[in-house]
C-alpha positions as CSV (number, residue, x, y, z in Angstrom):
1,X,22.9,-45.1,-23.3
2,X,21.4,-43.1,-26.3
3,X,21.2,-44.3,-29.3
4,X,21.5,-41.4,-31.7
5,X,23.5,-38.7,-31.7
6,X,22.7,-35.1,-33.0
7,X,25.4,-32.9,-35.0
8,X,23.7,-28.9,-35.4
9,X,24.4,-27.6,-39.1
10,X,24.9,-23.9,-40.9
11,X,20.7,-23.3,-41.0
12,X,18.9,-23.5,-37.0
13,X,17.1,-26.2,-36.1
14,X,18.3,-28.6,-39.2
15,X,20.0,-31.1,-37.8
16,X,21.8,-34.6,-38.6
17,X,21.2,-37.2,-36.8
18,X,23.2,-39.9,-36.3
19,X,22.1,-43.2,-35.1
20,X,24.1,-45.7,-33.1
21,X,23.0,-49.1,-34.3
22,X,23.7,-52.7,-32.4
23,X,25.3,-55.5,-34.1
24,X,26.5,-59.2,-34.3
25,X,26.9,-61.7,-36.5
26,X,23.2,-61.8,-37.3
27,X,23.3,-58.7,-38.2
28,X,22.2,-55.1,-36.5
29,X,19.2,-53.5,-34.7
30,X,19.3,-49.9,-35.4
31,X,16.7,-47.3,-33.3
32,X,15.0,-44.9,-36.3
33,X,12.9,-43.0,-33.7
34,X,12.2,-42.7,-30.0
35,X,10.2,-39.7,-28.5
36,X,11.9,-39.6,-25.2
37,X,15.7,-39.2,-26.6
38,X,14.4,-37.2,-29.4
39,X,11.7,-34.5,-27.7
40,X,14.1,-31.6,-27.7
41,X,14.2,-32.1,-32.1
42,X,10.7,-31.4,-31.9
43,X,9.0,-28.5,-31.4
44,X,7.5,-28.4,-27.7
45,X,4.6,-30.7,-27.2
46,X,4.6,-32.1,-30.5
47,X,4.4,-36.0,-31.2
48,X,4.8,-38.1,-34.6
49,X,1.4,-37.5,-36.5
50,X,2.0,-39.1,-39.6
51,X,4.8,-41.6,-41.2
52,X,5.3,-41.6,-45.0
53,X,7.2,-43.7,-47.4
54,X,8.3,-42.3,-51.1
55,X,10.0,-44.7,-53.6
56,X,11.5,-43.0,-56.4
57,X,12.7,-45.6,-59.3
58,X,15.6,-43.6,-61.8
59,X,18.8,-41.5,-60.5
60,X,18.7,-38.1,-60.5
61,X,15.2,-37.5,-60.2
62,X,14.4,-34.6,-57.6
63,X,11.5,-34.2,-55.4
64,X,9.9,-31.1,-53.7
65,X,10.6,-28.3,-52.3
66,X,7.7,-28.8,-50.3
67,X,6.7,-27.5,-46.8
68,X,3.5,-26.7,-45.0
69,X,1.9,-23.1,-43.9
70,X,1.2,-22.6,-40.2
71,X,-1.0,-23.8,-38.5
72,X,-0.1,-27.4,-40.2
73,X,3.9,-26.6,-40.0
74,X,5.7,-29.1,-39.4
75,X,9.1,-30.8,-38.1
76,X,10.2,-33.7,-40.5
77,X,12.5,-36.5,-39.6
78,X,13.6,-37.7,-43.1
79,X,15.2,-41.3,-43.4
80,X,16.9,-43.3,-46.7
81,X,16.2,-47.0,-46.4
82,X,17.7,-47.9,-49.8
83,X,19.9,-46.1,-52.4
84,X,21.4,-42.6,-51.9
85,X,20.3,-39.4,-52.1
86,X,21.1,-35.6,-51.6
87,X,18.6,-34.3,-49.3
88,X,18.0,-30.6,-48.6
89,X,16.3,-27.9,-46.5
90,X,15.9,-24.4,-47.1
91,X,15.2,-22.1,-44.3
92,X,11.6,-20.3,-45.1
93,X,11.4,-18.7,-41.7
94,X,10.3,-14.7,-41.7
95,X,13.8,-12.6,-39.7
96,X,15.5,-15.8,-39.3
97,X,19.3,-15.0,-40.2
98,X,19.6,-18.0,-42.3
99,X,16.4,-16.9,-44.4
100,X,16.7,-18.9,-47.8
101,X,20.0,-20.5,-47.0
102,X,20.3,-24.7,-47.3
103,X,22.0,-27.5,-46.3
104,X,22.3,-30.4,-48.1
105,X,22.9,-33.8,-46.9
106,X,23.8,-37.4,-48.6
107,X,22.1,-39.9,-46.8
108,X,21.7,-43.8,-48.2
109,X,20.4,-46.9,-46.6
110,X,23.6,-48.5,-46.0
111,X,24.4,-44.9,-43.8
112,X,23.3,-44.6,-40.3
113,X,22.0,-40.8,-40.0
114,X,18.7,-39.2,-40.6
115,X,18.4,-35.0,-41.5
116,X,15.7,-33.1,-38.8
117,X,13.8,-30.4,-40.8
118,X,11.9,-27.7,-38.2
119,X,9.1,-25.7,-38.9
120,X,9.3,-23.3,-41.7
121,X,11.6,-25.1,-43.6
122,X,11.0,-26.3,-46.9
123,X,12.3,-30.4,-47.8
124,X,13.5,-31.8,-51.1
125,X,16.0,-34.4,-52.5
126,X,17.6,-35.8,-55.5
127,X,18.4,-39.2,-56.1
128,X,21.4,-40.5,-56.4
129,X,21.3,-44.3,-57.2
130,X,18.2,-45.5,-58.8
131,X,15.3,-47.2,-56.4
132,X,15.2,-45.3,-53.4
133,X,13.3,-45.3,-50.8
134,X,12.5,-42.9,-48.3
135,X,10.6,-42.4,-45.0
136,X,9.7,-39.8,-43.3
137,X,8.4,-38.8,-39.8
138,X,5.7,-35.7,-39.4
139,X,4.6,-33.7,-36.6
140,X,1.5,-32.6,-38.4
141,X,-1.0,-34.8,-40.7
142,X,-0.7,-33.2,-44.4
143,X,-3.2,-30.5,-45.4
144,X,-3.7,-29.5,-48.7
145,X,-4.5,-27.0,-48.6
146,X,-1.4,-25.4,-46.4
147,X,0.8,-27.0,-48.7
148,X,4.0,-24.9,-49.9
149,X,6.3,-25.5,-52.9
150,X,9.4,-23.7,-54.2
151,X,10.7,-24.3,-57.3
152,X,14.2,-27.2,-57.0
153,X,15.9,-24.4,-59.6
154,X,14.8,-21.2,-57.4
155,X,17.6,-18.8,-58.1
156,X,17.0,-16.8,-54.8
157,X,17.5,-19.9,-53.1
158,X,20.6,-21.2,-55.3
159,X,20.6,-25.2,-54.9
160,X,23.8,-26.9,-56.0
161,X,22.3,-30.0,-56.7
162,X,24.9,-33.0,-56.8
163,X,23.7,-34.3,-60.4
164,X,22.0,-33.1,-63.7
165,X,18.4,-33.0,-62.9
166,X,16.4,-35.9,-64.9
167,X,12.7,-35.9,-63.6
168,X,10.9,-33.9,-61.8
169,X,6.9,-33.8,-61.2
170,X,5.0,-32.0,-63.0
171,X,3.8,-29.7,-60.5
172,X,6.6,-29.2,-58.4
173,X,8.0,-27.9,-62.0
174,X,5.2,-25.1,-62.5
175,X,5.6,-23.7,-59.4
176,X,7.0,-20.3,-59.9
177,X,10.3,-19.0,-58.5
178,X,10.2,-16.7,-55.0
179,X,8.8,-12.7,-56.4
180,X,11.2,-10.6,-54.8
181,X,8.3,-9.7,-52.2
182,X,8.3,-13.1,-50.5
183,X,9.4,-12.5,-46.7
184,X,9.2,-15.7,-45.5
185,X,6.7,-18.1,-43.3
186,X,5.7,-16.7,-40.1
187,X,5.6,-19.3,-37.5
């Protein structure tokens, strides 16, 4: 019996996941990961590499867009332990027909789903309740110096975020928006 089940979106490769947790009157057991029901998510041959944990204390604040240049791409399973948020991918992917469209998700740690972010795609969210914590599963260890932002307010990209934005970092806020040049990631 599997444990999660997988719902495709509007943008390729973006998906929800939905997992199928086990309860009684203890409480529940609830599967976040396993690489045998999960390997077609990933991209071929690829394995967890690195897990990361954000905690982001005041409601409405917004983090990323951030995403990672080939050869360090990766494919993020993003999870909300605590609070709520809206979490989003935009598709950065060169001749893909969804280039620069997004899909947002609410996800919260009373909720039982997860959003799958492939290669190419930049990730961001806002919170929505304060103290929230997320975690996040990579296929590739973070390098510097292949790191990719886009601005939250990118008007090519056209975010509808869910609240008034109250905090962002300081330099995901100087990053500038998309020239009108910018083709996408090549994978």
């Amino acid at each position: 019996m599997s444990r999660f089940a997988v719902e495709a979106t509007p943008i390729s490769g973006v998906s929800v996941l939905e997992r199928k947790p086990l309860g009684d009157e203890r409480g529940l057991f609830e599967r976040l990961f396993c690489s045998d029901e999960l390997r077609d998510l990933l991209e071929p041959g690829a394995a967890i590499a690195q897990i990361n944990k954000t905690v982001t204390v005041r409601c409405g604040s917004v983090r990323g867009m951030h995403f990672q240049y080939p050869p360090f791409a990766e494919t993020k399973l993003v999870t909300c332990l605590s609070g709520e948020v809206f979490d989003v991918a935009v598709d950065l992917r060169e001749s893909s027909p969804t280039f620069l469209g997004w899909h947002g998700e609410r996800l919260s740690g009373a909720g039982h789903t997860s959003l799958v972010i492939p290669r190419g795609c930049a990730h961001g969210f806002q919170t929505l309740t304060d103290d929230v914590v997320m975690l996040y599963f990579h296929t590739a260890a973070y390098a510097p110096g292949a790191e990719g932002t886009i601005h939250h307010r990118d008007p090519r990209v056209g975010i509808q975020w869910p609240a008034p934005v109250t905090e962002v970092s300081e330099k995901d806020e100087r990053q500038p928006f998309l020239s009108d040049t910018f083709r996408g990631v090549q994978l």
